[in-house]
C-alpha positions as CSV (number, residue, x, y, z in Angstrom):
1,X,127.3,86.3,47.5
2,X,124.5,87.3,45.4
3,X,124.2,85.7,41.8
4,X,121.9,87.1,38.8
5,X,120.4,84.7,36.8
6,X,118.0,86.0,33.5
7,X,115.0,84.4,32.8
8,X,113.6,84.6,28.8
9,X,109.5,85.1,29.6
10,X,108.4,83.6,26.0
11,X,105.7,84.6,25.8
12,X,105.8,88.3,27.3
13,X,109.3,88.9,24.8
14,X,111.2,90.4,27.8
15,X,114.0,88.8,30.1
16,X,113.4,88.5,34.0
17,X,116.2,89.0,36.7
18,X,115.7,86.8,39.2
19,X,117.9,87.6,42.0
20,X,119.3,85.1,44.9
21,X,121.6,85.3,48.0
22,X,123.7,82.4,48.9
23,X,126.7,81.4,50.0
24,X,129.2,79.8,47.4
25,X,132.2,78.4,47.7
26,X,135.1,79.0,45.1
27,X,135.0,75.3,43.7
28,X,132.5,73.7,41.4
29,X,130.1,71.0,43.2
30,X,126.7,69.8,42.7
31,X,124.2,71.4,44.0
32,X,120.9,69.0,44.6
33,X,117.5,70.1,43.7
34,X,115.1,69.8,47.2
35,X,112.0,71.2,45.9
36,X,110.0,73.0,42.6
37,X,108.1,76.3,43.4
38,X,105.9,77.5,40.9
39,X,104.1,80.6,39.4
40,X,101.0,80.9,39.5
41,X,99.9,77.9,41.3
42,X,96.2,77.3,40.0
43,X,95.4,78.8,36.4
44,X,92.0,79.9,35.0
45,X,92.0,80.9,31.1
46,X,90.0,81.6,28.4
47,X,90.0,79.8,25.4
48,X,92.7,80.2,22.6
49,X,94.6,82.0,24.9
50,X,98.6,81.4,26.1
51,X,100.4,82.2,29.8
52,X,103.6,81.3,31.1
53,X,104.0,79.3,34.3
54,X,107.0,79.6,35.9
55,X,109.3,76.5,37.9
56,X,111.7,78.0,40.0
57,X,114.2,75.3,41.7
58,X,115.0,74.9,45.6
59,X,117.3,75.8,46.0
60,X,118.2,78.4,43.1
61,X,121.8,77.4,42.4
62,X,120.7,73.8,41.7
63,X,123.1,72.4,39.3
64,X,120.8,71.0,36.7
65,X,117.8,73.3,36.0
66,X,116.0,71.6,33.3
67,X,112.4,70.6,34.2
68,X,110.1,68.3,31.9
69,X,106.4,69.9,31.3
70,X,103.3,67.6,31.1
71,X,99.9,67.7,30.5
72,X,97.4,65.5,31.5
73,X,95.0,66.1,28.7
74,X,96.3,68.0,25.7
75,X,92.8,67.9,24.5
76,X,91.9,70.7,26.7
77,X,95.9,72.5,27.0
78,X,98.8,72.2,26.1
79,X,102.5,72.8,27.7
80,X,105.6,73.1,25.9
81,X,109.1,72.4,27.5
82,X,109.5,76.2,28.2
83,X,106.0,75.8,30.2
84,X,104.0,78.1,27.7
85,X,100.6,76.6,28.1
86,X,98.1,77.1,25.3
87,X,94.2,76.7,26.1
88,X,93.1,74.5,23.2
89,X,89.1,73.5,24.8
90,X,86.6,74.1,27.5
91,X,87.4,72.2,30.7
92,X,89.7,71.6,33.1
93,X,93.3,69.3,33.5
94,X,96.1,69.9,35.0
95,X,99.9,70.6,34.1
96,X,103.0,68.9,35.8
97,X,106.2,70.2,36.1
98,X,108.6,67.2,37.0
99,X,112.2,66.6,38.0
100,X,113.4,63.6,38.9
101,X,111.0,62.5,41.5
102,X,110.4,65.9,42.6
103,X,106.8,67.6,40.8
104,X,104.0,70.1,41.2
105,X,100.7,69.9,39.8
106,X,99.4,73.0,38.3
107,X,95.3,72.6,38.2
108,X,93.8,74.3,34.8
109,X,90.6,75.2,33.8
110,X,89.5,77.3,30.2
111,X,86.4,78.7,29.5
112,X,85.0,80.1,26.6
113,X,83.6,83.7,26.6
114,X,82.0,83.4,24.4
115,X,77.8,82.5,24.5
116,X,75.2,81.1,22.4
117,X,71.7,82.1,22.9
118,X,69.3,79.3,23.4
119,X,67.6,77.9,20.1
120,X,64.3,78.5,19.6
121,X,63.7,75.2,17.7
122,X,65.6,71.8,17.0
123,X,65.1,68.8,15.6
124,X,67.3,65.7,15.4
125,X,65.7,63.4,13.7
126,X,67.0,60.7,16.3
127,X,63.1,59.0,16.4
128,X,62.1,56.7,13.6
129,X,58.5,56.1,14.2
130,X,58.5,59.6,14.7
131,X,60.4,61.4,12.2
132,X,59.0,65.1,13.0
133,X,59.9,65.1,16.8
134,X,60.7,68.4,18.2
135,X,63.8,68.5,20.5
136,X,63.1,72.1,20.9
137,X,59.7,73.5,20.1
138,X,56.6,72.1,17.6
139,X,57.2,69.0,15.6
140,X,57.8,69.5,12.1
141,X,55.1,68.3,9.5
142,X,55.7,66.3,6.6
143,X,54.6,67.3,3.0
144,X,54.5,64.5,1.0
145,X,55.7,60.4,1.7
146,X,59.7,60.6,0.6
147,X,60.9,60.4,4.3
148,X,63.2,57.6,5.9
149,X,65.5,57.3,8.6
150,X,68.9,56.6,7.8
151,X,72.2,56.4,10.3
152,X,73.5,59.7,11.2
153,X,76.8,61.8,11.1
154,X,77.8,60.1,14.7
155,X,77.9,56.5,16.1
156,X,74.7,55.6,17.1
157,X,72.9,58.8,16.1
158,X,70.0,58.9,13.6
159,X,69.5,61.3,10.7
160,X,66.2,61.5,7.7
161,X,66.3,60.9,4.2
162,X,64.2,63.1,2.0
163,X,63.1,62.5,-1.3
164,X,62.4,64.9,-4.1
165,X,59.3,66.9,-3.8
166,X,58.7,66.1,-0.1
167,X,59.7,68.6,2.5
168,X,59.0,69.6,6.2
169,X,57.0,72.7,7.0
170,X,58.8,74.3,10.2
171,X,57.0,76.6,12.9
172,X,60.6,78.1,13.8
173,X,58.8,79.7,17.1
174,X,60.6,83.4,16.6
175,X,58.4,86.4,16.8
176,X,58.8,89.2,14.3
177,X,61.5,91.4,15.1
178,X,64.0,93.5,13.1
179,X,62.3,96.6,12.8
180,X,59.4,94.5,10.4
181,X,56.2,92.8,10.6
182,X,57.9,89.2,9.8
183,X,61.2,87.6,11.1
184,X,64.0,89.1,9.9
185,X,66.6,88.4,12.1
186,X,67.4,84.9,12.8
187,X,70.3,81.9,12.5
188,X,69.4,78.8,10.6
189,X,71.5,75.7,11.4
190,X,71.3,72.5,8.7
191,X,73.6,69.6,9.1
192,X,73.7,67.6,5.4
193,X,74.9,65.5,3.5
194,X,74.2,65.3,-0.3
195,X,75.1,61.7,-2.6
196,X,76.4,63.8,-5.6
197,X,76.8,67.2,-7.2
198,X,75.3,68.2,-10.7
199,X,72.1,68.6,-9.3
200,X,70.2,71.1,-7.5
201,X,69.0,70.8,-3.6
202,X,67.2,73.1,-1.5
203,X,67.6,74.7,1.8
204,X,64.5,76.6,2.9
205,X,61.7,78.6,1.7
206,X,59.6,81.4,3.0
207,X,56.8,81.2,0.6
208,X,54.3,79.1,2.7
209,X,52.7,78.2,-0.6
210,X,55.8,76.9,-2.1
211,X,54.7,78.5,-5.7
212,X,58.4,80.3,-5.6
213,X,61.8,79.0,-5.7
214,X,63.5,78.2,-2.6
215,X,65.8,81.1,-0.7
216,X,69.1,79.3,-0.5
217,X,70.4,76.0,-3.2
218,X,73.4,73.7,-3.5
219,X,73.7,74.6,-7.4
220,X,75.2,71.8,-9.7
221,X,78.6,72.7,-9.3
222,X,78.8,72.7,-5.6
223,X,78.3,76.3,-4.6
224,X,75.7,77.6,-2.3
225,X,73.3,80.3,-2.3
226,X,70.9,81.7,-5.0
227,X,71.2,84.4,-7.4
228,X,70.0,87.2,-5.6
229,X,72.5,86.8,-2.8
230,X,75.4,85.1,-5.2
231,X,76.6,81.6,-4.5
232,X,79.6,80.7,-2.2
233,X,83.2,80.5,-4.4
234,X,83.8,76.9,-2.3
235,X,82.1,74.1,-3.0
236,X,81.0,71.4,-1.4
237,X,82.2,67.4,-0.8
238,X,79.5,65.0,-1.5
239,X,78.6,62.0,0.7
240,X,80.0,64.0,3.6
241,X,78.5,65.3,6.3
242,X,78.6,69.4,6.4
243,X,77.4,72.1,8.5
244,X,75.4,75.2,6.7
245,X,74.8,78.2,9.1
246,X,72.8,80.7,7.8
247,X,73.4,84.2,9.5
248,X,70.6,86.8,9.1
249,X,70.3,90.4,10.3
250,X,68.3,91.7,6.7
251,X,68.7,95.2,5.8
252,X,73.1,94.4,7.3
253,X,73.9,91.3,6.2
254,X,72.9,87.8,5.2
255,X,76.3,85.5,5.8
256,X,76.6,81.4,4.8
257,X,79.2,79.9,6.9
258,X,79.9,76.0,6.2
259,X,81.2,73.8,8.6
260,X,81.9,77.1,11.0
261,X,84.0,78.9,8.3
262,X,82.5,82.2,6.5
263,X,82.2,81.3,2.5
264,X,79.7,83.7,1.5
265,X,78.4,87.3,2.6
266,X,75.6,89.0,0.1
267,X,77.3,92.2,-1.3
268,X,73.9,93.6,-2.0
269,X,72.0,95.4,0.8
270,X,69.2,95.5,-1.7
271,X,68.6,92.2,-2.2
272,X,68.3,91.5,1.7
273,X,65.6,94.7,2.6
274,X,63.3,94.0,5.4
275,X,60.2,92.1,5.4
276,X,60.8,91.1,2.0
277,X,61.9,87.7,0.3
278,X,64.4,86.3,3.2
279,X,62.3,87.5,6.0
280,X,60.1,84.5,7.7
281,X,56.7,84.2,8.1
282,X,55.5,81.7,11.5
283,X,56.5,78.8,9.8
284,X,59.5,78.0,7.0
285,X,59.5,75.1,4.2
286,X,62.4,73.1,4.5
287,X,64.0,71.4,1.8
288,X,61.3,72.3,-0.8
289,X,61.3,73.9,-4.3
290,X,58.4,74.9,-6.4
291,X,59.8,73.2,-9.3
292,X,61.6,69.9,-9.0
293,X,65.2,71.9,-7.8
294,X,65.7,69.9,-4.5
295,X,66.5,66.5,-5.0
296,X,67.2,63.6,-2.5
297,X,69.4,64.6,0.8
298,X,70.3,63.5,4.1
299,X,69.7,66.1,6.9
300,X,70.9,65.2,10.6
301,X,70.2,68.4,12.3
302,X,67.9,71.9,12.0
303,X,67.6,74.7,14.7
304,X,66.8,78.5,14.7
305,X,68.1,80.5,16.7
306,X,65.8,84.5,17.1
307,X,69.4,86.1,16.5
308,X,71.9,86.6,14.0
309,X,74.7,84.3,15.4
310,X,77.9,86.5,14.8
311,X,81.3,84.2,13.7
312,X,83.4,83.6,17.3
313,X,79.4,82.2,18.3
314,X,79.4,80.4,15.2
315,X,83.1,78.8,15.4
316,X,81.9,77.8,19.1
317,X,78.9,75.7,17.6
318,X,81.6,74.3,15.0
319,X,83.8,73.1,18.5
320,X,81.0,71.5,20.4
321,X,79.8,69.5,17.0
């Protein structure tokens, strides 16, 4: 005889028929599973993204049809018990679908689409007796004798201590571009960490001469930016470590995401023309103000990248942190 059986695909919305022919006999009896087949077999996905697999038992009129889902690292993807797999991070694992002693191993990998340019500059601040040392690019030079090395954001990892009026000056290795005669598309990346709020700290400045505030503050409340862009409406959490990412395409947009989240966008195409106060010369002052506004912080990590880092790229350097 032939027996229907409807199968709810979860994560299409729609129902399945799933026909079989057998032979039954009028009276109940158990029917023992021999053997799992499943759909698909081998999986490749990209990140963020769900699919179905499918366990069909052998043969189809076993008696109990209820199969337990596993995965091996849930870091990377998970399974629920309808065998909807989610791809959580790059790499690869491997789902089991188990009954009793029988099982089948469903090998996983997720990618991310998405890509990062290479930087053009990075330093990590890892070398004590050489606190300047390029990982990418020139070393930076040091303005001035508040500089120490302190423990970093990670186990193991190192990260500097700069006092007020001392900064770094940065050759950030992009060539003009943008339609100018400076830089004036780029990503800045800062990892920081400041003691306490109700004072000011500086990011960056353009003016080689430092005789001009800085281009981007922590104010004393906790917001970010400066007043020709505006200031972020979050704030941030002193004596915790947080990511700034600076995204700018001048004359479209200049963006501030913090730890890989957008908190600020300038509304003001006017304030962000080309060549003008946010463009870059061949070098960049970092963490220097003309007049006393950057006091002591901790920075971990700098890097520039010669593009404007849209937000899935940004997100992606929030995940590998």
């Amino acid at each position: 005889m032939i027996k229907i059986m409807k199968i709810y695909d979860l994560v299409k919305g729609t129902w399945i028929l799933v026909f079989a022919c057998y032979l039954m006999s009028c009276d109940d009896k158990i029917v023992e599973m021999k053997d799992i087949l499943v759909d698909p077999s081998l999986i490749s996905i990209n990140l963020g993204l769900r699919t179905q697999i499918t366990a069909i038992p052998i043969p189809i009129d076993a008696s109990d049809q209820e199969f337990e889902w596993i995965s091996e690292n849930s870091d990377i993807a998970t399974v629920t018990r309808f065998g909807i797999v989610e791809a959580v991070a790059e790499g690869s694992t491997n789902i089991i679908v188990k009954k009793g002693t029988l099982q089948k191993t469903i090998p996983i990998t997720v990618t991310d689409p998405v890509v990062i340019p290479p930087q053009k500059s990075s330093w990590l601040f890892e070398d004590p007796s050489n606190i300047g040392k390029a990982e990418i690019g020139q070393d930076l030079i040091l303005i001035g004798e508040g500089f120490a090395s302190i423990d970093g954001p990670k186990s193991g990892n190192k990260a500097v201590r700069i006092a007020k009026s001392s900064h770094f000056e940065a050759s950030h290795g992009i060539v003009p571009n943008g339609g100018g005669t400076k830089v004036n598309e780029y990503t800045m990346l800062i990892d920081f960490k400041v003691p306490e709020l109700g004072k000011w700290y500086s990011f960056y400045q353009t003016d080689l001469t430092n005789n001009s505030d800085a281009e981007v503050f922590i104010n004393p409340g906790g917001s970010i930016g400066v007043g020709a862009t505006g200031y972020s409406g979050s704030v941030i959490e002193p004596n915790k470590w947080s990511r700034l990412v600076i995204s700018a395409k001048l004359g479209v947009w200049f963006r501030y995401y913090l730890d890989g989240e957008l908190i600020h966008q300038t509304p003001d195409l006017n304030a962000i023309v080309v060549d003008d106060r946010f463009a870059l010369l061949e070098k960049v002052i970092l963490i220097g103000d003309n007049d006393g506004d950057d006091a002591d912080i901790d920075i971990a990590e700098v890097g520039f990248w010669s593009e404007a880092l849209d937000e899935l790229q940004i997100k992606k350097l929030e995940r590998q942190r």
